[in-house]
C-alpha positions in Angstrom: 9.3 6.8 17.9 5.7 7.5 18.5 3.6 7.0 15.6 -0.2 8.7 15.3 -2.5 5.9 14.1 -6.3 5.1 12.9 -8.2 2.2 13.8 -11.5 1.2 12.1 -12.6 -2.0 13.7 -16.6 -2.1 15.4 -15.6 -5.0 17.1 -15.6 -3.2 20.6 -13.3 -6.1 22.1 -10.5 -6.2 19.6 -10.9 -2.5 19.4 -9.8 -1.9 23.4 -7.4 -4.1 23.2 -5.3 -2.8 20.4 -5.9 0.5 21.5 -4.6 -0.5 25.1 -1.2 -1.9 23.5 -0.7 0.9 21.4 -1.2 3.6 24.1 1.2 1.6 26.6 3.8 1.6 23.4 3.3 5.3 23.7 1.6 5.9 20.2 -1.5 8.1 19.7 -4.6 6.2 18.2 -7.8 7.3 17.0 -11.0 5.0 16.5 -13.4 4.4 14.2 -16.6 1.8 14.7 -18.1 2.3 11.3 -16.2 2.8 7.7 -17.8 5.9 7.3 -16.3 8.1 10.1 -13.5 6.3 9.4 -13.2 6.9 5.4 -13.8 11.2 6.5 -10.9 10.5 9.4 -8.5 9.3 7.1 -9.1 11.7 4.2 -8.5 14.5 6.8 -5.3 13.0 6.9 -2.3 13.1 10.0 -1.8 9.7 10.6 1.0 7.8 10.1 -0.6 4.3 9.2 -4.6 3.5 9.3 -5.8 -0.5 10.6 -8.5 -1.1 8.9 -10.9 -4.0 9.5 -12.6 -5.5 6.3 -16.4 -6.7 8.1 -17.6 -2.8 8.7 -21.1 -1.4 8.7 -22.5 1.9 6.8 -18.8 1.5 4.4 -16.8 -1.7 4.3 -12.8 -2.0 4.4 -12.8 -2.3 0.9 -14.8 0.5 -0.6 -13.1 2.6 2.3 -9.7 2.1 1.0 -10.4 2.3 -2.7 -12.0 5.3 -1.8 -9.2 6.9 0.3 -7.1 5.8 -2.7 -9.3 7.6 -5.5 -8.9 10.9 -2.4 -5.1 11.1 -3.2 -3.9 9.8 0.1 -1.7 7.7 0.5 -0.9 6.8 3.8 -0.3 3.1 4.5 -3.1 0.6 5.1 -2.9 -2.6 7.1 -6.3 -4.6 6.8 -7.3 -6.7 9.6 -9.8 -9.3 8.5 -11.3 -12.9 9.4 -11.2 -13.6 5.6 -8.7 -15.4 4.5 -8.8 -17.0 1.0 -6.1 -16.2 -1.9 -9.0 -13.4 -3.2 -9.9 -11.9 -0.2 -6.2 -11.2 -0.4 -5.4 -10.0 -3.7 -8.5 -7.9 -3.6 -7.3 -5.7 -0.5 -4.0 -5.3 -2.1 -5.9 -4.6 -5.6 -8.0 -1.8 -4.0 -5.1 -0.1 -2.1 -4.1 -2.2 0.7 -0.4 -2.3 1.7 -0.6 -4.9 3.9 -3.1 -7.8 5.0 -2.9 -9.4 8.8 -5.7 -12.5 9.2 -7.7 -12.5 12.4 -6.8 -13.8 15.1 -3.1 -12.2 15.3 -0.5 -11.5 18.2 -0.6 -7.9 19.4 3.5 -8.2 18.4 2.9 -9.0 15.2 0.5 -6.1 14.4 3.3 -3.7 16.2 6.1 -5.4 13.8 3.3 -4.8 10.8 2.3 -1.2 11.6 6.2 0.2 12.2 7.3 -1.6 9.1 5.2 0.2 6.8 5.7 3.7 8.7 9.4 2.6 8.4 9.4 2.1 4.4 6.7 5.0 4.0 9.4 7.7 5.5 12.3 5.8 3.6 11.6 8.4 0.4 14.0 11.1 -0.9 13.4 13.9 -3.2 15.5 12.4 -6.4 13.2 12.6 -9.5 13.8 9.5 -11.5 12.6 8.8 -14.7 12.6 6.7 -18.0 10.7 7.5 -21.0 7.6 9.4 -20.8 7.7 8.4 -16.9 8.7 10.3 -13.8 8.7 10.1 -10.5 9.4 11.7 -6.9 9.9 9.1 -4.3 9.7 11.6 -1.4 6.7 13.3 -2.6 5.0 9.9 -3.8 4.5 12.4 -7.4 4.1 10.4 -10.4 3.7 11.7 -14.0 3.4 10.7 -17.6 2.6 12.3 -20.5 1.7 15.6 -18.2 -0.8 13.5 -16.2 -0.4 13.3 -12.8 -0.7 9.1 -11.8 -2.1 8.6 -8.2 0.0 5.7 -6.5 -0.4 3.7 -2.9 2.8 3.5 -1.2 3.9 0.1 -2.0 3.1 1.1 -5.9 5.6 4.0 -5.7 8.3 1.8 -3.9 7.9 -1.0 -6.4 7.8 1.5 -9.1 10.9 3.6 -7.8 12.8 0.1 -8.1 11.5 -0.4 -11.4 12.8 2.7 -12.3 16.2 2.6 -10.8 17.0 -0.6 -12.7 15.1 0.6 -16.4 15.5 -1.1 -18.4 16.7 -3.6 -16.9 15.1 -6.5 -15.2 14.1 -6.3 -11.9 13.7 -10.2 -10.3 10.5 -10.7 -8.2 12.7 -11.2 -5.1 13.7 -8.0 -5.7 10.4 -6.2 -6.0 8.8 -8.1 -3.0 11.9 -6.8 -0.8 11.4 -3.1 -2.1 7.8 -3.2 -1.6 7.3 -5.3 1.9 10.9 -5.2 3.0 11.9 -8.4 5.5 7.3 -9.1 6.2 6.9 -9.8 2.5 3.9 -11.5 1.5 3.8 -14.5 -0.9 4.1 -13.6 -4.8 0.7 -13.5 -5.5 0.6 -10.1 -3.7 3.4 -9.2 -6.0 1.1 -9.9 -9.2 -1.5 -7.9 -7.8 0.3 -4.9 -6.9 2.0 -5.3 -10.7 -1.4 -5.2 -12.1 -2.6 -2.2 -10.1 0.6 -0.7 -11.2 0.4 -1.3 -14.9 -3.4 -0.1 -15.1 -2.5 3.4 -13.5 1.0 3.9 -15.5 -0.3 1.6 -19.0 -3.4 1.2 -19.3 -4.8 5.0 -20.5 -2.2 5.3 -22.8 -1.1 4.0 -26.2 2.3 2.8 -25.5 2.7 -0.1 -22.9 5.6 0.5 -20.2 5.8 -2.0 -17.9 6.5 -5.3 -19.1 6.7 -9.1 -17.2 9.7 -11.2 -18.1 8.7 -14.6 -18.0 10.8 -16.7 -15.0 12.7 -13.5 -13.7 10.7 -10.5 -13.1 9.5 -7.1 -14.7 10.8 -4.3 -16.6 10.6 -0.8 -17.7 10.8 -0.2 -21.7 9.8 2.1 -24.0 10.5 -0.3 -27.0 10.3 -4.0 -27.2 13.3 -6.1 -28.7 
């Protein structure tokens, strides 16, 4: 399958050379050396999966996917970065991220990355499940509550759609990292970030709370508490 991808990296280098495995893959790639043209590339939308470096001038990674986030769109981001604490981490998934691959990285690992995330983005359906004052169309990445209209990042929707399959049951973190990441899961601390994202869009402007941790298993959907 050939996939159409962005690429916002300025290092010139690392730039060619991804470019150069992707084309001989037969994929189309676009580039962008500066966050800027590469925020008003992705907005315009078309691509199946954007790489985004972090370290970028005029707009970084960061405020380029929050703000691509904030835009409605939602396709996939991998961010490529030399920074590699816990933080740096949980702050790209906070702001939007769907994955995170740490400079330096083998060319076949970014391939594995980038087609497991077009993989799981195209994996929707046009079932509208519910619970509550919550609803949701996995295909369509529409999400509601109380008549507002929730704007979710790709992995938010999957874990969400499991979260609502299961409600109000108990979903186990296993579970949720494998609906979100698939077999390239990250750690749980990617898990707990995503959750948090997820509970301040679907929670945090209204009265009643929805989403609810269960200590030592996982997380829930519930209208009432027992």
């Amino acid at each position: 399958m050939s996939l159409s991808l962005l690429l916002v990296e300025d290092q010139r280098d690392l730039a060619e050379s991804i470019w150069d495995f992707f084309e001989r893959r037969g994929h189309r790639i676009d580039h962008a050396a500066d966050g800027a043209l590469g925020l008003r590339l992705a907005i315009d939308g078309g691509f199946d999966v954007i790489i985004l470096d972090l370290g970028l001038p005029r707009l970084d990674g960061l405020e380029l996917c929050r703000r691509l986030r904030e835009a409605g769109r939602g396709t996939p981001v991998l961010m490529l970065t030399a920074r590699d604490t816990l933080d740096d981490k949980l702050r790209g998934f906070a702001e939007g991220a769907d994955d995170y691959l740490v400079k330096p990285f083998a060319m076949r690992e970014l391939e594995a990355r980038v087609l497991n995330l077009q993989r799981r983005q195209s994996g929707g359906d046009d079932r509208v499940l519910s619970h509550g004052p919550l609803s949701l169309r996995p295909g369509q990445r529409s999400c509601q509550r109380e008549g507002v209209e929730l704007a979710l990042s790709p992995i938010q929707t999957r874990l969400l759609e499991r979260l609502l399959q299961t409600a109000p049951g108990v979903v186990r973190s296993e579970d949720l990292l494998q609906a979100g990441w698939g077999e390239m899961a990250p750690g749980s601390d990617a898990l707990h970030s995503q959750i948090r994202a997820l509970r301040a869009l679907i929670d945090r402007p209204f009265a009643q709370p929805l989403l609810h941790t269960v200590h030592g298993l996982g997380y829930r959907l519930q209208t009432t508490i027992d």
